[in-house]
N, C-alpha and C positions, 0 to 999 in steps of 0.2 A: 469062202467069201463071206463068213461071218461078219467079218469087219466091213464091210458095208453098211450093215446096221450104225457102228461108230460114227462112221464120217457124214450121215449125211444131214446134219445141222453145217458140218466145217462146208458142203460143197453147196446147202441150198444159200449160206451167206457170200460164196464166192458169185454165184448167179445172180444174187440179189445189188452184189457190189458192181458187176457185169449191168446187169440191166438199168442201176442208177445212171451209171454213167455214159449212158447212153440214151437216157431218158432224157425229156426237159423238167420230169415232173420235179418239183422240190421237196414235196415231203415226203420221198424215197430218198433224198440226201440227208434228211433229218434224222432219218431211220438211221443208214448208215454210222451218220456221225454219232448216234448214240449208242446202240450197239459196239463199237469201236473203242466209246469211250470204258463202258462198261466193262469190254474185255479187258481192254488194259489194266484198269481198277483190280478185276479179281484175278487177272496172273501176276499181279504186281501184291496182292493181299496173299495169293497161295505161295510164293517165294519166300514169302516172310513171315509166314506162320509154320514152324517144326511139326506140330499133330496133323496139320492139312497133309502135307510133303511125305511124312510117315505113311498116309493112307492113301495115296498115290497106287492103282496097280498099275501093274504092265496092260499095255493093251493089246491085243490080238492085231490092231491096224498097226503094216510098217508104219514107221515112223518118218520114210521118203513122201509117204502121203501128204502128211499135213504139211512138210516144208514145200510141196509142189503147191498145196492151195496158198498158203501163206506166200511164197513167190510172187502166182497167177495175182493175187488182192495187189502186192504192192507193185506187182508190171503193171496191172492195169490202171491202178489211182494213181500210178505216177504219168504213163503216158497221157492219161485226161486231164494233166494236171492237177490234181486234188491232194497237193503238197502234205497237207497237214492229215489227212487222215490216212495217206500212205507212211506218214511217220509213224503215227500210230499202230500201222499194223506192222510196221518195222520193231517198234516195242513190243507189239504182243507175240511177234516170231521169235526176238530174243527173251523175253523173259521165260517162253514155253520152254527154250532152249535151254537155259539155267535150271527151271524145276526140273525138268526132266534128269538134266546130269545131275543135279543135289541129292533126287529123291534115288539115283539107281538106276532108272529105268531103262 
């Protein structure tokens, strides 16, 4: 259970997306939406740079993990309706999904 160490950035932002939307606070949705944007930014920058993709390793966490947290973010911000930052993590599931097959992994 090494890979526990891995994921637990990927599960404290699923909690974090969990408890926004179920908060009334709003700058817990600020956080979200920025973090979200950012992801996007740099799976969409690691796709399209060759030396990043090259140095890609494999990782000890399956890789059903991250599509179950990636899921769990866009079940949830969609049933809350938070259209536009469930696209987003729609982007960031498939662009993870492209590096990963580009690089190998």
């Amino acid at each position: 259970m090494k890979w526990l160490k891995e994921v637990v950035v990927d599960v404290a932002v699923t909690a974090a997306i969990i408890l926004a939307v179920l908060s009334p606070s709003s700058w817990l949705r600020y956080v979200i939406l920025g973090y979200s944007l950012l992801m996007l930014f740099l799976k969409a920058a690691t796709l399209s740079n060759e030396a990043v993709l090259k140095r890609l390793k494999k990782s000890q966490t399956p890789v059903w993990v991250f599509h179950i947290l990636y899921a769990v973010n866009v079940i949830v911000l969609s049933v809350f309706h938070w259209w536009l930052v469930a696209a987003i993590w729609v982007g960031i599931w498939g662009l993870s999904f492209l590096a990963q097959r580009k690089a190998g992994i």
